[in-house]
FIGU-941853 format. One record per residue (C-alpha): residue in three letters; x, z, y. Coordinates in nm, 3 decimals. Layout:
<sites>
ALA  X  Z  Y
...
</sites>
This chain:
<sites>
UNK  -5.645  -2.391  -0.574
UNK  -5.575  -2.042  -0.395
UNK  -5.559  -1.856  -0.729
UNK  -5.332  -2.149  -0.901
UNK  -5.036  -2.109  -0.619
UNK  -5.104  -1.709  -0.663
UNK  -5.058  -1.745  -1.015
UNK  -4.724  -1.953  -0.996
UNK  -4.590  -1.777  -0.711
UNK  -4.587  -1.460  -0.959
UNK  -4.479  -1.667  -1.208
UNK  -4.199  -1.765  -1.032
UNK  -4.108  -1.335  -0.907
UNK  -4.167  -1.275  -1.275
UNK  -3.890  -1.506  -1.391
UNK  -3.653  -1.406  -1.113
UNK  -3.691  -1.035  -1.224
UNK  -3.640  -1.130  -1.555
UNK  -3.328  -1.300  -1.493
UNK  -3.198  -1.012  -1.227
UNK  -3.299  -0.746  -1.503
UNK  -3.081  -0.946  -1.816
UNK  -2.807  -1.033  -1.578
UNK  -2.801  -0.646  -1.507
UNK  -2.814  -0.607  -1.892
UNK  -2.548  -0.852  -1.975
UNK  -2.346  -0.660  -1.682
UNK  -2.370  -0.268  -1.819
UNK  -2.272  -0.426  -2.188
UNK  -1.950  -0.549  -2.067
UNK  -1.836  -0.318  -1.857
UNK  -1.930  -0.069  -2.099
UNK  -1.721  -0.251  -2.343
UNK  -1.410  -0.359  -2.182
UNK  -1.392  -0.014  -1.918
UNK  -1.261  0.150  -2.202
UNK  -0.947  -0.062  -2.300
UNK  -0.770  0.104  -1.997
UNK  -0.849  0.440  -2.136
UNK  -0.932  0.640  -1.774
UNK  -1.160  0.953  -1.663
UNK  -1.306  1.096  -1.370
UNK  -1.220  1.457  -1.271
UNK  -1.474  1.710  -1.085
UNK  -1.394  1.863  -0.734
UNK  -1.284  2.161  -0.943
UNK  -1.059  2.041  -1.201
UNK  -0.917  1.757  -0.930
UNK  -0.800  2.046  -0.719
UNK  -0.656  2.214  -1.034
UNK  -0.442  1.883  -1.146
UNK  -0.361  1.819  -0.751
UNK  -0.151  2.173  -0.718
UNK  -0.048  2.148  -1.066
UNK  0.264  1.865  -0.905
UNK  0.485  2.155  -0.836
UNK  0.747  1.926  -0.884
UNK  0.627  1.697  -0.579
UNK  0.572  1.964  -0.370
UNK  0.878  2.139  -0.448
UNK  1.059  1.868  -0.279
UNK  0.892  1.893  0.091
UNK  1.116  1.935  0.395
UNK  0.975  2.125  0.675
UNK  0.942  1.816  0.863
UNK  0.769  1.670  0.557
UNK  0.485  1.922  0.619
UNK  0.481  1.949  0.960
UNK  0.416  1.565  0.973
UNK  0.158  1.580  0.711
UNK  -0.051  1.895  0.907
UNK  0.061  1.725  1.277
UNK  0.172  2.092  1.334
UNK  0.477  2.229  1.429
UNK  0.574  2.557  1.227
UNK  0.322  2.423  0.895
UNK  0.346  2.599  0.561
UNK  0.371  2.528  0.233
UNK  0.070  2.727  0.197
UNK  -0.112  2.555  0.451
UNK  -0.042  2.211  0.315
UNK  -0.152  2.288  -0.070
UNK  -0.503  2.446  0.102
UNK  -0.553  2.172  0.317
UNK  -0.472  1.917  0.011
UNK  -0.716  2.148  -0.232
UNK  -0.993  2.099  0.013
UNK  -0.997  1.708  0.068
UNK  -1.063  1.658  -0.360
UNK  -1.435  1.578  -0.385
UNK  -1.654  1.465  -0.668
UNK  -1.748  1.151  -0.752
UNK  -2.098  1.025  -0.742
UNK  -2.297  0.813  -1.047
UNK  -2.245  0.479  -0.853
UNK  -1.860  0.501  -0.770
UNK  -1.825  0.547  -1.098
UNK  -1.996  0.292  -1.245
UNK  -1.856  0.047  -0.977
UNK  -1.447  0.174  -1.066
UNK  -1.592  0.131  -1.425
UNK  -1.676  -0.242  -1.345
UNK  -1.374  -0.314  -1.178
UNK  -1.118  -0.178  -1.463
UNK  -1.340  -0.359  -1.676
UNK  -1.257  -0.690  -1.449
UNK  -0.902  -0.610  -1.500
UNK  -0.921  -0.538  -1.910
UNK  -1.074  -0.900  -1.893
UNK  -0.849  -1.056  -1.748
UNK  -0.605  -0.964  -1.939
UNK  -0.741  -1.081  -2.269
UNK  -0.790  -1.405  -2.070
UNK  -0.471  -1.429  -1.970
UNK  -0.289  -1.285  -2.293
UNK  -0.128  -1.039  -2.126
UNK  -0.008  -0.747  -2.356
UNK  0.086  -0.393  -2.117
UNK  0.288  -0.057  -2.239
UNK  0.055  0.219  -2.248
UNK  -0.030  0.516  -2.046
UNK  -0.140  0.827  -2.109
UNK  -0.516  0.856  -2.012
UNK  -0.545  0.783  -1.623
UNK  -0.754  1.083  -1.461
UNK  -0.965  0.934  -1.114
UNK  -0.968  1.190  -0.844
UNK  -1.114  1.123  -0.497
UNK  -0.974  1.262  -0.165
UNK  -1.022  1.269  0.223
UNK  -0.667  1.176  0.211
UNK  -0.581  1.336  0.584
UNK  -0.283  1.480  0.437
UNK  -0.142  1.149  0.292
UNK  -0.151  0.994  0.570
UNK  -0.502  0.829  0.513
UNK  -0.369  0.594  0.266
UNK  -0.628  0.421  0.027
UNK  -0.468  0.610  -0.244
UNK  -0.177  0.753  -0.415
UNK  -0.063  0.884  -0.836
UNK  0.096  1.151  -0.927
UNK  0.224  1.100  -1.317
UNK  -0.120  0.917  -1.426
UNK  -0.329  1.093  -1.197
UNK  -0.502  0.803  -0.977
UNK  -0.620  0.919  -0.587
UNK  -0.832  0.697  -0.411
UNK  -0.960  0.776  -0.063
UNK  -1.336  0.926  -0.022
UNK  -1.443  0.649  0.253
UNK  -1.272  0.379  0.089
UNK  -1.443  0.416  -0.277
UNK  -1.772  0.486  -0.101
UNK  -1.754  0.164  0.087
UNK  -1.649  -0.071  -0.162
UNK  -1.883  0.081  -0.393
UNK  -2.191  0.002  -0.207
UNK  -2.084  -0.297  -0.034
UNK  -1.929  -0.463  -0.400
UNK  -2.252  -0.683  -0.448
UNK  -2.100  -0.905  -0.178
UNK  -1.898  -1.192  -0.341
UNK  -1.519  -1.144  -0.322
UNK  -1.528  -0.787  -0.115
UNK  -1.378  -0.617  -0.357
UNK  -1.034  -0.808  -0.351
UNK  -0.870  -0.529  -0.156
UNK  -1.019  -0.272  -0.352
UNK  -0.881  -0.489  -0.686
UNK  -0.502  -0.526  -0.524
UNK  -0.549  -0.128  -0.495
UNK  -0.611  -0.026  -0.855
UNK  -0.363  -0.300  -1.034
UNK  -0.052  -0.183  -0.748
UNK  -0.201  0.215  -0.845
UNK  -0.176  0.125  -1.203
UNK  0.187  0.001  -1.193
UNK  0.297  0.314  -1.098
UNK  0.121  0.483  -1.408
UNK  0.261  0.284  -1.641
UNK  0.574  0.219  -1.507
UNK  0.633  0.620  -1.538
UNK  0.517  0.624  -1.894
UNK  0.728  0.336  -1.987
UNK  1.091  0.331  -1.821
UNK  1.193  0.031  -2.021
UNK  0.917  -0.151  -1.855
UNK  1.020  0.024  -1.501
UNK  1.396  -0.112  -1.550
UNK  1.305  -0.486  -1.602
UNK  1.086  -0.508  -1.356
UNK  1.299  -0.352  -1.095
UNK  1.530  -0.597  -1.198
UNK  1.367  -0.881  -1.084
UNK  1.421  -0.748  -0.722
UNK  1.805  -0.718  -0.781
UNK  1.757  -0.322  -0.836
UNK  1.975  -0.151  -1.146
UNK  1.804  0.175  -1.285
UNK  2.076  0.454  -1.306
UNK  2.135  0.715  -1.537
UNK  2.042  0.999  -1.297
UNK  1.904  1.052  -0.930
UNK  2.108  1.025  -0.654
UNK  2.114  1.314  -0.443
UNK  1.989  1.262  -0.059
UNK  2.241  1.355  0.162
UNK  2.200  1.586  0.473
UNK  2.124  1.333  0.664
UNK  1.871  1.200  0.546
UNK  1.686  1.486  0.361
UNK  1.623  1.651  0.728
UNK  1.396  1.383  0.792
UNK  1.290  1.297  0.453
UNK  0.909  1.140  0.412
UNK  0.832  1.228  0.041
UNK  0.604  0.923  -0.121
UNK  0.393  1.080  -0.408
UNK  0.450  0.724  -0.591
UNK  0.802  0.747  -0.603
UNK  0.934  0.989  -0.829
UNK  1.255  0.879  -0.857
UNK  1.578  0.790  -0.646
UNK  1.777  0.675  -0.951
UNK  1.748  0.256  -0.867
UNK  2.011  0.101  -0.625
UNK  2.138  -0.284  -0.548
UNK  2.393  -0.436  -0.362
UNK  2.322  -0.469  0.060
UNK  2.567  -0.645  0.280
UNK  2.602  -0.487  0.553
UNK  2.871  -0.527  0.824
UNK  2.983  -0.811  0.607
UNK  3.053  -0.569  0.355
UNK  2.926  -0.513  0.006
UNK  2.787  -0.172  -0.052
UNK  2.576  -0.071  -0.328
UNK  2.257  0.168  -0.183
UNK  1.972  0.314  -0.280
UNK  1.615  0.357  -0.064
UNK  1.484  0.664  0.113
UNK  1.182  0.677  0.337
UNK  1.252  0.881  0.637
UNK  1.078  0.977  1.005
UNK  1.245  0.819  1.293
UNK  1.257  1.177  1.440
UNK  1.174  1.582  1.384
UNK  0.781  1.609  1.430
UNK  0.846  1.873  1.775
UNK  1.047  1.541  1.914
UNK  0.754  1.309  1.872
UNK  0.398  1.300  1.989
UNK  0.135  1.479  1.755
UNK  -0.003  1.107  1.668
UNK  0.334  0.959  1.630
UNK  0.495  0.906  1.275
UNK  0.688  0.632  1.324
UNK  0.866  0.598  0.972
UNK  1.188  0.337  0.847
UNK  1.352  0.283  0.507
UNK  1.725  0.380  0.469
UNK  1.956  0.235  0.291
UNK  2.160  0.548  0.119
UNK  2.508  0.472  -0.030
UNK  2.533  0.577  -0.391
UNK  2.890  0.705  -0.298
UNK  2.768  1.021  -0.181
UNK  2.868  0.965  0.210
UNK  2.657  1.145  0.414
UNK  2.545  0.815  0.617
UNK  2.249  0.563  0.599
UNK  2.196  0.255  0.713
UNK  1.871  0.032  0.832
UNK  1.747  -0.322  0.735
UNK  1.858  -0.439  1.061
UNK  2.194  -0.314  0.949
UNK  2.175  -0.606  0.642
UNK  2.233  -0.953  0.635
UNK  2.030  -1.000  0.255
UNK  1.710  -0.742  0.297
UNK  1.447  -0.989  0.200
UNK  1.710  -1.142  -0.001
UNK  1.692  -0.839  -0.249
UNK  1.337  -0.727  -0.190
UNK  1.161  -1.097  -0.135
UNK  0.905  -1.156  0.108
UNK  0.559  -1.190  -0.110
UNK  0.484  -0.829  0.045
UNK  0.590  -0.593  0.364
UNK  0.578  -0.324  0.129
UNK  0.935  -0.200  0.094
UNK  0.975  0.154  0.111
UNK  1.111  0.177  -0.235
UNK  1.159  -0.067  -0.563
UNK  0.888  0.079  -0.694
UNK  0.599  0.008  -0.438
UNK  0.733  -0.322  -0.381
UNK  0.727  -0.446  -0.794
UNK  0.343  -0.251  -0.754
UNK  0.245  -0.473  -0.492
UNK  0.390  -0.803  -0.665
UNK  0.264  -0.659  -1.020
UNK  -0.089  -0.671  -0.843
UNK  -0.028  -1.022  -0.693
UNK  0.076  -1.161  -1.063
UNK  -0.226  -0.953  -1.235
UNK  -0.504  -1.059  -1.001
UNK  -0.422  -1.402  -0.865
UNK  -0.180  -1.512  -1.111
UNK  0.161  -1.768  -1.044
UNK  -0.077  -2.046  -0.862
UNK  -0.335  -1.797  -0.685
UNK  -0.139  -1.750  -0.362
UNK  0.072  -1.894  -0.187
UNK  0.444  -1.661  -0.271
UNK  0.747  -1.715  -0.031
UNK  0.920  -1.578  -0.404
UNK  0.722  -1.705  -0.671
UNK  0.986  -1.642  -0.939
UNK  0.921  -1.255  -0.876
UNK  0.541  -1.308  -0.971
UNK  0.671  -1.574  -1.249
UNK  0.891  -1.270  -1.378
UNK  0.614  -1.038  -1.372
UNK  0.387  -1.252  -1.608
UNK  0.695  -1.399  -1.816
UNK  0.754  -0.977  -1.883
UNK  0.343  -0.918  -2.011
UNK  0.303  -1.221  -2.200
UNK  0.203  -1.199  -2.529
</sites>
């Protein structure tokens, strides 16, 4: 009798190892298959470093406060900031990139599913960083270059087997993604700024003095070239958005950086304005996210909304933005 309930006990490990080995199978197969419809790569320490100083034209557009901010030091170099950048890009090990693998593979799915038809991209290049100097944000693009934060991806990567953990991690790479392809494909940028009320000019608009002294520069937003119409003072007044510090880093505390979006006038007056300042803010922007620095985080956040969750997946305070979004990809 002893030996029978040995016997089926290892029966019974023998089929659940079976089962946990194909399900493993089944798993490699189709991320192996579908990782690869959002064409994407992983650079080394080295090369990440490389592509991180090769954004001249980001870096070209720092104000001293910018850096000093950014290195919580007054008096901070240029020089300074790009070694201090260099040194945060790490490698990435086997099992981040398998998991990133899985979850673009998640998202490559559910497009198919959903018939959803994107513009392309150039290939997207994955490079990991301490991310000190950005702030500590969970990551950041430059052109198609992807940053995502050391801690983070080595979190979610070992704590994925968890059922739903990876939601945040998900939101992350479809808003990161937005920004890729929205560079590649201005078409695509204009419509959907559009759905927040935003018109895509010609040009840039240059940032006037008074705002460029406290200028934050946002490595997502390349561009200050979209503007709508804010009331403010009861008046009419067509702006466009800046992110700026509240003060000069040697008036604030070394852990302060208390930041606010202006509202620039496209006029060229040398004046900004505040949200408080507006009667229609969330009227233009909508209220699905607190997001809005710019047009273009805002559309990433409610591109990531429609991608992952879909028109009836959350509960929107401005569903017609996330109706817009899908009506725009739809086959």
């Amino acid at each position: 009798m002893r030996n029978n309930k040995k016997k089926s006990l290892k029966r019974v490990f023998q089929i659940i190892a079976i089962v946990i080995a194909a399900w493993i199978a089944v798993n490699l197969c189709i991320t192996a298959v579908f990782t690869q419809k959002i064409p994407h790569r992983y650079a080394s320490a080295e090369e990440g470093k490389e592509l991180l100083l090769s954004n001249t034209e980001y870096y070209s557009g720092f104000t001293q406060n910018d850096i000093e901010f950014r290195l919580k030091k007054t008096g901070a170099t240029m020089d300074e900031l790009l070694q201090t950048s260099a040194e945060e890009i790490r490698d990435y090990n086997l099992i981040e990139k398998y998991f990133i693998d899985h979850e673009i593979a998640k998202m490559a799915i559910r497009l198919a599913w959903n018939g959803y038809e994107l513009p392309e991209t150039e290939k997207i290049v994955f490079i990991k960083s301490d991310m000190s100097v950005e702030m500590g944000n969970s990551g950041y693009t430059h052109g198609t270059q992807i940053y995502l934060s050391s801690g983070f991806v080595t979190i979610y990567s070992f704590m994925s087997i968890i059922p739903g953990f990876s939601k945040f991690f998900d939101e992350l790479l479809w808003h990161e993604y937005f920004h890729c392809l929205s560079r590649c494909n201005p078409e695509f940028r204009a419509k959907m700024y559009s759905l927040i009320h935003f018109t895509v000019a010609d040009s840039d608009f240059a940032l006037p003095p008074s705002v460029m002294e406290r200028y934050f520069s946002n490595p997502d937003v390349e561009h200050h070239d979209a503007y709508t119409t804010f009331v403010i003072d009861g008046k009419e007044t067509d702006c466009f958005t800046a992110w700026i510090t509240t003060a000069d880093y040697a008036q604030v505390q070394p852990e302060d950086s208390d930041t606010i979006v202006a509202l620039v006038p496209i006029d060229g007056s040398d004046i900004y304005y505040t949200r408080e300042q507006t009667s229609n803010f969330d009227e233009v922007f909508g209220t699905n996210t607190r997001y809005v620095l710019d047009p273009e985080e805002c559309m990433a956040d409610n591109f990531a909304y429609a991608m992952l969750y879909g028109i009836k997946g959350k509960d929107y305070p401005n569903p017609e933005i996330i109706q817009g979004v899908i009506d725009a990809v739809k086959r």
